[in-house]
N, C-alpha and C positions, 0 to 999 in steps of 0.2 A: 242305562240312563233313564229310558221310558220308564220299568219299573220303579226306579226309584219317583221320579217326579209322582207316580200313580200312588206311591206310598207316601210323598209327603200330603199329596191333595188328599188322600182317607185320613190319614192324621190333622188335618186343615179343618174336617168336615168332621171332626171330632171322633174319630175310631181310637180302637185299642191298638196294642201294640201288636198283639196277635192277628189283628185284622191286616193291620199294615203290611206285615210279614207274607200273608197268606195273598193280598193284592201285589204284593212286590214280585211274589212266585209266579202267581201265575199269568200276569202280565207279561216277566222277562219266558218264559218257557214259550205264551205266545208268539210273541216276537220271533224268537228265534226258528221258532216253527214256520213262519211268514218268511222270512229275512234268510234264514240259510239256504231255499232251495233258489233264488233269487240271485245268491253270492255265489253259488255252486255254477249255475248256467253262465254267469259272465266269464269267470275263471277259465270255461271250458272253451269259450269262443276262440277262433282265433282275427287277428287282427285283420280285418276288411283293407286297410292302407299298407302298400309292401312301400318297403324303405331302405337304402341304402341300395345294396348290389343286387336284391330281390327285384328291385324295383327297373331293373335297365333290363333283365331278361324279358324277349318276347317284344322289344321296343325295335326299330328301325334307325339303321345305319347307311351311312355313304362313306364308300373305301377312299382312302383319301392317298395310299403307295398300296403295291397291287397286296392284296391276301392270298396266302394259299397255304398246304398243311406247315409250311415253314413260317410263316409269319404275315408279320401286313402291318399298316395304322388303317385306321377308322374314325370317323368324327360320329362320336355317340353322345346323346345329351351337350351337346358344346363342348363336348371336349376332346380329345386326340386320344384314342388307348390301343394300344398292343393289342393286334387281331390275330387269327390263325382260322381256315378252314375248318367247317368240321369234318366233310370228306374233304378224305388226303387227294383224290384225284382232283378237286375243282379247284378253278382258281378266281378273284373276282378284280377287275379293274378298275383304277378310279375312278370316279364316281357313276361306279354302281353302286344301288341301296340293296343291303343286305340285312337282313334278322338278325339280330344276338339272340344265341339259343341259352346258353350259359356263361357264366364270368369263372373264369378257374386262374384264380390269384388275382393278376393285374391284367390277365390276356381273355378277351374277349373271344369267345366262342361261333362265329357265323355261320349260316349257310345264304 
C-alpha cells in the first residue's frame, strides 16, 4: 500500500510511468526488507500472559478433604477441583496450603 501511495505521489509530481513503476518497486522491496524481520521476531515470541490451566500451575492451594495419591478437593483460584498427591507416600490435611505442580485433566496435581 506504501508503494503504491509513493507511486501515485511521483505521478502527482508529474513522473512517467516508468518512474512510477520503478518508485512503486523499490519502495515495496524496502519495506519489506524493514517489515519482515520485524513480523518474523513477534511470530517467534512466545506469549508473556499464561492462560487457562497454564496459568494455575505453580499457584497456591489450601486442601479443603484430605489429598493423597488417591485423591482430595482443593480450593484453587475460588474454586473447589479434584486434587491427588504427587508423591504417593504424602498426604495433605485441610487446610494445608499446598502447590499445584500440574493440572492433568480436571485433577490437580499437589505437593
Amino acid at each position: 500500500a506504501v508503494g503504491a501511495v509513493a507511486a501515485a505521489v511521483t505521478a502527482g509530481l508529474g513522473g512517467g510511468t516508468v518512474l512510477q513503476v520503478v518508485v512503486f518497486a523499490a519502495v515495496s522491496v524496502a519495506l519489506i526488507a524493514v517489515v519482515r524481520p520485524i513480523a518474523t521476531r513477534h511470530r517467534s515470541q512466545r506469549p508473556e500472559l499464561a492462560t487457562g490451566v497454564d496459568a494455575l500451575k505453580g499457584r497456591s492451594a489450601v486442601v479443603v478433604e484430605r489429598v493423597d495419591a488417591g485423591g482430595g478437593r482443593i480450593k484453587l483460584a475460588g474454586e473447589i477441583w479434584s486434587a491427588r498427591a504427587l508423591d504417593t507416600d504424602s498426604a495433605y490435611e485441610p487446610g494445608q496450603e499446598v502447590d499445584v505442580v500440574e493440572i492433568d485433566g480436571a485433577t490437580a496435581v499437589v505437593m
